[in-house]
C-alpha positions as CSV (number, residue, x, y, z in Angstrom):
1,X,-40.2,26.4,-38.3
2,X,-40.8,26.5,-34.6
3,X,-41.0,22.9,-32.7
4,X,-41.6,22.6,-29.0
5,X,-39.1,19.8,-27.2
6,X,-39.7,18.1,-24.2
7,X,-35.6,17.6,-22.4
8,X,-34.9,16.9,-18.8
9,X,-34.0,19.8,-16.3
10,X,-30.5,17.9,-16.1
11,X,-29.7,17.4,-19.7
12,X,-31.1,21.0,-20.6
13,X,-28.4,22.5,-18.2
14,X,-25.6,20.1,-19.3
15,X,-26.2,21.2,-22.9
16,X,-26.7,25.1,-22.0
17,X,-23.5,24.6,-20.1
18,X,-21.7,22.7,-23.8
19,X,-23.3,25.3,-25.9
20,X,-21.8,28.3,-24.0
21,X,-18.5,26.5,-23.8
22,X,-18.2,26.2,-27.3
23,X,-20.0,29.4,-28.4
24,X,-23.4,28.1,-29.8
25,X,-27.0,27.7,-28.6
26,X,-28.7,24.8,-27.4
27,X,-31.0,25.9,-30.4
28,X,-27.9,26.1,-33.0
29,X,-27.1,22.3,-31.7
30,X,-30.4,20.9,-32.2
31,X,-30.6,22.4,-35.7
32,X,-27.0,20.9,-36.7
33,X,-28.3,17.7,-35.2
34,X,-31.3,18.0,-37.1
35,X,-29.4,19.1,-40.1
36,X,-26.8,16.3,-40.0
37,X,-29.6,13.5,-39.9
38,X,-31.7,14.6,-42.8
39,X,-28.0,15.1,-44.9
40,X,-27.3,11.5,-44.3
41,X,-30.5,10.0,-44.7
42,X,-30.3,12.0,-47.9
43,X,-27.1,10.6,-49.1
44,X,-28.0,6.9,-47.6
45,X,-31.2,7.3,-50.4
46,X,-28.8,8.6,-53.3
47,X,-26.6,6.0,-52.4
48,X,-28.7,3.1,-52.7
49,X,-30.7,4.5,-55.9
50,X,-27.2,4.6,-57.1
51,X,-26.5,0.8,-56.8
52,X,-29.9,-0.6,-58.2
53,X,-29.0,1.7,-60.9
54,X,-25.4,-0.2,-61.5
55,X,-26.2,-3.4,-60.5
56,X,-29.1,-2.9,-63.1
57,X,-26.5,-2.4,-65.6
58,X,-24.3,-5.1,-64.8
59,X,-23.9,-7.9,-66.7
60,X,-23.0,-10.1,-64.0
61,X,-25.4,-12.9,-63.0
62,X,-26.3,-15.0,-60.0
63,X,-25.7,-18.9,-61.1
64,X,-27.9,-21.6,-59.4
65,X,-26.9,-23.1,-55.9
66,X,-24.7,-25.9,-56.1
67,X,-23.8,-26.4,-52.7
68,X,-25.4,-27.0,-49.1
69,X,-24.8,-25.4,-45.6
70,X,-23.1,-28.4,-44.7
71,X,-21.0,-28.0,-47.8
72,X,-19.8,-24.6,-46.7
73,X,-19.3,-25.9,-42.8
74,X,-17.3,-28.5,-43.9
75,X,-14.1,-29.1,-41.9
């Protein structure tokens, strides 16, 4: 898929300038950007599925409150 950017003059050259340096593209950079966001949104999601799942399972339970702030401040 094609997408048309918008990047300051300044920063455009900077990045042309990395991306030579290091033997990429400005466009191989912005698609392992890309890449690398939608990878850890991906295992952020799994990850949290994952723990309603367990804590689903678990047999552990919350008790009532038996204590105040002030209880928990105390000096």
């Amino acid at each position: 898929m094609n997408i048309t950017l918008n990047v300051d003059e300044t920063v455009l050259r900077t990045v042309r300038i990395y991306a030579a340096q290091h033997g990429s593209s400005v466009n191989a950079l912005v698609r392992e950007f890309l890449g690398g966001i939608a990878t850890r949104e991906d295992r952020v999601s799994k990850a949290r599925e994952r723990i309603r799942e367990l804590s689903g399972q678990s047999a552990a339970r919350v008790g009532s409150r038996n204590w105040t702030r002030d209880d928990l401040h105390a000096r």
